[in-house]
PLY file of the C-alpha trace (Angstrom):
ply
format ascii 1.0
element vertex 319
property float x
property float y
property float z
element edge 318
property int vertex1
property int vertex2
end_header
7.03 14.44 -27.31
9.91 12.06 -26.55
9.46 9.49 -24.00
11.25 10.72 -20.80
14.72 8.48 -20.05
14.22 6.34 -17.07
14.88 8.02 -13.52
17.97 6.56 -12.02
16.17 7.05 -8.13
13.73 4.39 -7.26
10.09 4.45 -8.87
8.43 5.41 -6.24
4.87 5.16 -8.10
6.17 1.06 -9.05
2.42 0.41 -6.68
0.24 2.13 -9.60
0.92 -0.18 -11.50
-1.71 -2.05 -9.45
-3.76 0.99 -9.17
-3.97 1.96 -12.62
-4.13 -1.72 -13.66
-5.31 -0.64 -16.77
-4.69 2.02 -19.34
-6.78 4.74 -18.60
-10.00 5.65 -20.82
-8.81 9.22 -20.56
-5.65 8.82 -22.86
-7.22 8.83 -26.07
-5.02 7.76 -29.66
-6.62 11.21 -31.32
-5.05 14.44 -30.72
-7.22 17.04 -29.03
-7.81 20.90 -29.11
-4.35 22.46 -27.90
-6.37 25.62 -25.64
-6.53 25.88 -21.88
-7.25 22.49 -20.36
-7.42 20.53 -23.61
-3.84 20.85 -24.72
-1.95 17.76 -24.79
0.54 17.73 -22.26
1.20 14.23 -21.77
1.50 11.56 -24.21
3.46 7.93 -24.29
3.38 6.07 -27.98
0.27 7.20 -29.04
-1.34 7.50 -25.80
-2.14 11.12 -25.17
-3.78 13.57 -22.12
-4.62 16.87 -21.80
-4.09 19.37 -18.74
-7.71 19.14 -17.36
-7.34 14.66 -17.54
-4.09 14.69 -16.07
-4.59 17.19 -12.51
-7.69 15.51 -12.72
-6.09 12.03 -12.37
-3.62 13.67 -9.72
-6.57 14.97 -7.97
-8.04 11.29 -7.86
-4.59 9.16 -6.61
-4.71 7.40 -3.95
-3.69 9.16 -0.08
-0.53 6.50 -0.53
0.65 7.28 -3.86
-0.70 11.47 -3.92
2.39 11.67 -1.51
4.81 10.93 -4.76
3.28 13.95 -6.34
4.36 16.03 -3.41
8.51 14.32 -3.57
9.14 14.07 -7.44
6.94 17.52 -8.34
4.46 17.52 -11.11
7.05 16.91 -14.06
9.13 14.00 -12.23
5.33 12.50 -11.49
4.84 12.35 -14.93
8.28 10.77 -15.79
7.45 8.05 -13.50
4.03 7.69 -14.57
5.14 7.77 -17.96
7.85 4.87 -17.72
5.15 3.15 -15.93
2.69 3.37 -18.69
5.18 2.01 -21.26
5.81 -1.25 -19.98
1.88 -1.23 -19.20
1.69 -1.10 -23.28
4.05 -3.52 -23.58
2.00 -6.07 -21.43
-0.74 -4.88 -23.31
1.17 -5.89 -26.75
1.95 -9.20 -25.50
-1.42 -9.85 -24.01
-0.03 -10.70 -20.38
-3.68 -8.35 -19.30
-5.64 -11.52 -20.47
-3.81 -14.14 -18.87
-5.22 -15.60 -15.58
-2.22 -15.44 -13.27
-3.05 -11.51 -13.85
-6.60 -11.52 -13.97
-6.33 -13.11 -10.41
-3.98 -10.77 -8.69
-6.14 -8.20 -10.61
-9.16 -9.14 -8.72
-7.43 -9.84 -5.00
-5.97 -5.85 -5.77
-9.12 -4.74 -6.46
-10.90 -6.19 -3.32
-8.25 -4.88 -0.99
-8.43 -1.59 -2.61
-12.18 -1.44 -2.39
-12.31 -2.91 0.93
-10.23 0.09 2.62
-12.12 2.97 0.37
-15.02 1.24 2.13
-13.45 1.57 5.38
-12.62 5.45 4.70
-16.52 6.08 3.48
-17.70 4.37 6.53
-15.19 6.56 8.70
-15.90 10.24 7.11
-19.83 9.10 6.57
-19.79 9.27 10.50
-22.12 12.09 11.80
-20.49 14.62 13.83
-19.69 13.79 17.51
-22.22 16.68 20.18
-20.74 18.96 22.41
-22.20 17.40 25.39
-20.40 13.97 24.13
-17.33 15.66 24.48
-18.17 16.94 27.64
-19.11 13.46 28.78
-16.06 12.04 27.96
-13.91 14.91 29.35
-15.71 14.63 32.77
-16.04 11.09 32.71
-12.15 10.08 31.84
-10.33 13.29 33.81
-7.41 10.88 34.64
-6.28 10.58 30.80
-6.21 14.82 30.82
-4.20 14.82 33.75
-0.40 16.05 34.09
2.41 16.20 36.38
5.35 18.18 36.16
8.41 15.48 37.25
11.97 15.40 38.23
14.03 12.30 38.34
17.21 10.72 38.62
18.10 7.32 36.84
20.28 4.64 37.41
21.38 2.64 34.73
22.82 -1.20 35.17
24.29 -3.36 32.83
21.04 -5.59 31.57
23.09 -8.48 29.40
23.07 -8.29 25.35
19.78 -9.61 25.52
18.02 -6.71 26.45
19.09 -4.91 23.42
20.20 -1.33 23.35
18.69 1.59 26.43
16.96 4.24 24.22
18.28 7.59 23.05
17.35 9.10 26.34
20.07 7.30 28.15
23.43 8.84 28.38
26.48 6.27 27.12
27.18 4.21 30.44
30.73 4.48 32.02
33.46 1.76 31.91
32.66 0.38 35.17
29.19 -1.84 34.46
26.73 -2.06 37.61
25.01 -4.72 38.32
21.52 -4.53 38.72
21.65 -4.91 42.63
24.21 -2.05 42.91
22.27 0.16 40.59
18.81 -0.48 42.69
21.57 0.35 45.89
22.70 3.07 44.46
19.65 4.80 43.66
17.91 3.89 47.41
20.73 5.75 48.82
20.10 8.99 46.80
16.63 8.69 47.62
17.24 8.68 51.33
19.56 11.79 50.41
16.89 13.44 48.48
14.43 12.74 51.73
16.95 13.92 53.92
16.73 17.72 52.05
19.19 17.27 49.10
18.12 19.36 46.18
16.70 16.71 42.98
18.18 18.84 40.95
21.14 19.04 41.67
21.41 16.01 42.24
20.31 14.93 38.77
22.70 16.91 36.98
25.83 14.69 38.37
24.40 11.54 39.30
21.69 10.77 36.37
22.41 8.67 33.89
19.36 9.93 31.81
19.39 12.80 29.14
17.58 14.87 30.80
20.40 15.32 33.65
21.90 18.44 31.80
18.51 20.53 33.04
18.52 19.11 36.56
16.40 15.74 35.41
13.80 18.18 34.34
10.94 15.62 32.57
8.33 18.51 31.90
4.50 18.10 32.12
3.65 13.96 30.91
0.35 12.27 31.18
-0.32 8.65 31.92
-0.47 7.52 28.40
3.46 8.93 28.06
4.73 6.98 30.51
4.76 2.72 31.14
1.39 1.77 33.59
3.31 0.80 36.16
5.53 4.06 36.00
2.12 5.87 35.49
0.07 5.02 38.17
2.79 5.53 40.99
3.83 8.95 39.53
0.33 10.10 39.46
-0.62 8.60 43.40
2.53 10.97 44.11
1.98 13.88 46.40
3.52 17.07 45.45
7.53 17.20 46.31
7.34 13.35 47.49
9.93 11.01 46.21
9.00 7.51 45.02
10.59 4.22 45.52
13.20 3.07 43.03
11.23 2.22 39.60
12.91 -0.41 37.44
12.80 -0.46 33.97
14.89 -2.64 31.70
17.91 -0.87 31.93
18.00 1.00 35.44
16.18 2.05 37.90
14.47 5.67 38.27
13.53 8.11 41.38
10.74 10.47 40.63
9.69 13.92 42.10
6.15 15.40 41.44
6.69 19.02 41.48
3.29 20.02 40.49
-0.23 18.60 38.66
-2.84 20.19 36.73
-5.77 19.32 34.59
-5.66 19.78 30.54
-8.32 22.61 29.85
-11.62 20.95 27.69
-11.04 23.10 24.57
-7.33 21.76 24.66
-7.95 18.27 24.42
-11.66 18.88 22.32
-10.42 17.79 19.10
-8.65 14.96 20.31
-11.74 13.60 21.83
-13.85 14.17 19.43
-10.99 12.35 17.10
-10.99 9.00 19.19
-14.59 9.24 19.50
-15.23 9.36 15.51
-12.70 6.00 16.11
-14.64 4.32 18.03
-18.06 4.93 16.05
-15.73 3.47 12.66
-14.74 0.75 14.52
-17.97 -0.02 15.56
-19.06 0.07 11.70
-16.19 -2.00 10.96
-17.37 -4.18 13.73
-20.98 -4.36 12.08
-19.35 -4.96 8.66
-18.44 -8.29 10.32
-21.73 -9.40 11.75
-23.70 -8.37 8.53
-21.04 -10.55 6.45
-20.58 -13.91 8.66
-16.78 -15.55 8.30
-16.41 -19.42 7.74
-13.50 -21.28 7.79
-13.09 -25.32 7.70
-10.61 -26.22 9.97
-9.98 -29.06 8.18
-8.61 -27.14 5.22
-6.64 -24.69 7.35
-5.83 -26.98 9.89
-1.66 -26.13 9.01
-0.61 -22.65 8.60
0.17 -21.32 5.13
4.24 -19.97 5.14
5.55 -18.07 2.24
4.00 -14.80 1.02
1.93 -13.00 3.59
-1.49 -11.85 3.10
-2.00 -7.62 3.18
-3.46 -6.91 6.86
-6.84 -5.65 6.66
-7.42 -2.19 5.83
-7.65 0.10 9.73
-10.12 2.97 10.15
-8.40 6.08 9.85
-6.87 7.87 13.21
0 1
1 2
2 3
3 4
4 5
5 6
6 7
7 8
8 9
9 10
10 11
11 12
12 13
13 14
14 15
15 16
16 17
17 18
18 19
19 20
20 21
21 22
22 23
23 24
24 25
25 26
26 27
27 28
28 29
29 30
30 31
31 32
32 33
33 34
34 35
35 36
36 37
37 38
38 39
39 40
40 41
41 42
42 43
43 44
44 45
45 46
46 47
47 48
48 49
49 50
50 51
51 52
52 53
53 54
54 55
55 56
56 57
57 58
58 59
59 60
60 61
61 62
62 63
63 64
64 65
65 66
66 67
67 68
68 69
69 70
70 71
71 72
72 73
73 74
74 75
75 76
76 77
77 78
78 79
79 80
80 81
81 82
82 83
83 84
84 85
85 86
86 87
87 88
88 89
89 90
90 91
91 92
92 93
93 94
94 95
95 96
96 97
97 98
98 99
99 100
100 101
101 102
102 103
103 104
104 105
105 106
106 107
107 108
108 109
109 110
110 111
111 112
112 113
113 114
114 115
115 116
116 117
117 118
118 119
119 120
120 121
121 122
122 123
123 124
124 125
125 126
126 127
127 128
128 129
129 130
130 131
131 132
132 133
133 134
134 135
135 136
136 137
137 138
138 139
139 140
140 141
141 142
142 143
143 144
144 145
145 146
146 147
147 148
148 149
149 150
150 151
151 152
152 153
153 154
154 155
155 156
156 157
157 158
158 159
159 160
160 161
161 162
162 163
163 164
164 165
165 166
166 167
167 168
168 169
169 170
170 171
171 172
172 173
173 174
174 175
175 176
176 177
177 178
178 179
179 180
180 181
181 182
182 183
183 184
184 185
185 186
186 187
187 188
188 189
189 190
190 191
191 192
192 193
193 194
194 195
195 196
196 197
197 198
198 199
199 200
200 201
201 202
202 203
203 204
204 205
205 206
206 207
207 208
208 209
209 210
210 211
211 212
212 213
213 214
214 215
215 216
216 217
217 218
218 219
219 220
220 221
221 222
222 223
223 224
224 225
225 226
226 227
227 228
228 229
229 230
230 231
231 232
232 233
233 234
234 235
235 236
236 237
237 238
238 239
239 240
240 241
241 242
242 243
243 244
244 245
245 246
246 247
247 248
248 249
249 250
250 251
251 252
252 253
253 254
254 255
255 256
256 257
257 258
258 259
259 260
260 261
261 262
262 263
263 264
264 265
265 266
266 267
267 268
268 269
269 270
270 271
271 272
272 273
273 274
274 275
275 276
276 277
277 278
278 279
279 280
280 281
281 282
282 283
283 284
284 285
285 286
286 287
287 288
288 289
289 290
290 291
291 292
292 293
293 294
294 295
295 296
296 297
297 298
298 299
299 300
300 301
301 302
302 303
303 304
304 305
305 306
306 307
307 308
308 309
309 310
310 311
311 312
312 313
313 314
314 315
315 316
316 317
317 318
């Protein structure tokens, strides 16, 4: 077999290289049986594989390079691996393996990789969470399970460059620029209109400058965790069909209507608690990690920060 021509799209696999550091034991320099799983199907130089070594090394990869599998298919996996293996050879051939430059970033890789399959034993060794845990959480937390179904108007006002640019939820502002006092005018005076029996949605549809205007500022069903605290916490002391003061945001101001609330169901929400609850227990294991292995720093010698390269952030339990 001829080696493959190198793919003109980015290697995406360029990070095995500090996966499969080094050549692996499975590509052997003697040719095998050619039947079923032990016919050579990959070979570089006189490295060679069979079937059964090479789905079982794509069976083994890494959750952040199995993705590449998934994009370039088996066959453009194996061109990348491949090219990747060949210069691997070369270093091999000019000894760069041995010297200590790479032995070094050899070990920090190695640490880093073994500290976050640590992480994702200590997460999936978790028992499983009780029903009655779930329950307890359900009961006990009934505000994050809560939704509202809201109307509102918004108000937009011209916030300066250095606010950056309103969200895609914002319609493209007119020619003429409010202020920030005329927008927080302009949207007490519908509210007194809305008070004084003007349909919201109506309303919405010509005088909102928010995307939702073209269904009559129709927001659906959110919970508190959709929306900003502040937002949050006045929508959901709302009574039904109320209107609420102007709320300002950076770039306007908005008028909300609670049209109706209700309470997720338990076996909606289940697996989600029982999710954030397997969290918790890996942080808390992560959390141990840290007791069981005290940190020591001189603050002497890192008195100064060090600038250039950054350092990897620590591996996070998985969500």
């Amino acid at each position: 077999m001829s080696r493959s021509k190198p793919l003109s799209k980015p290697c995406l696999l360029l990070g095995l290289v500090l996966v499969f550091i080094s050549i692996p034991s499975h590509l052997s320099h003697a040719q095998a049986p050619a039947s079923g799983g032990d016919k050579i199907v990959f070979s570089v130089g006189n490295r060679k594989m069979t079937a059964a070594e090479f789905d079982k090394m794509i069976s083994t990869l890494p959750p952040q390079y199995a993705s590449a599998v998934n994009t370039l298919g088996k066959k453009g996996f194996a061109e990348q691996y491949a090219n990747i293996l060949g210069l691997a050879m070369e270093g091999e051939k000019r000894k760069l393996d041995q010297r200590e430059d790479f032995l070094q970033a050899i070990a920090f890789q190695r640490i880093f990789y073994l500290a976050q399959t640590t992480l994702n034993e200590l997460s999936t060794s978790a028992p499983p969470v009780p029903p009655e845990e779930i329950k307890n959480y359900y009961d006990s937390h009934s505000a994050e399970f809560e939704e509202a179904k809201v109307r509102g108007i918004y108000v937009t006002f011209d916030p300066g460059p250095e606010a950056g640019q309103p969200g895609q939820n914002v319609k493209q502002q007119s020619e003429v620029k409010r202020t920030e006092q005329e927008a927080k005018t302009r949207a007490e005076d519908l509210r007194q209109k809305l008070l004084a029996g003007e349909d919201i949605s109506a309303m919405a549809k010509t005088e909102s400058d928010h995307a939702t205007s073209s269904n009559g500022g129709d927001f659906g069903y959110v919970r508190r965790s959709q929306m900003p605290p502040e937002m949050g916490s006045v929508i959901f002391a709302l009574e039904r069909n109320l209107i609420s003061e102007p709320l300002r945001d950076r770039f306007g101001f908005f008028l909300f209507k609670v049209e109706e609330k209700r309470f997720q169901s338990l076996d909606s929400v289940r697996a989600t608690i029982e999710a954030n609850l397997r969290q918790q227990v890996a942080t808390a294991l992560v959390e141990k990690v840290k007791t069981d292995y005290p940190i020591m720093l001189d603050n002497d010698f890192f008195s100064d920060p060090t600038l250039g390269t950054p350092v990897p952030s620590p591996p996070q339990p998985p969500k």
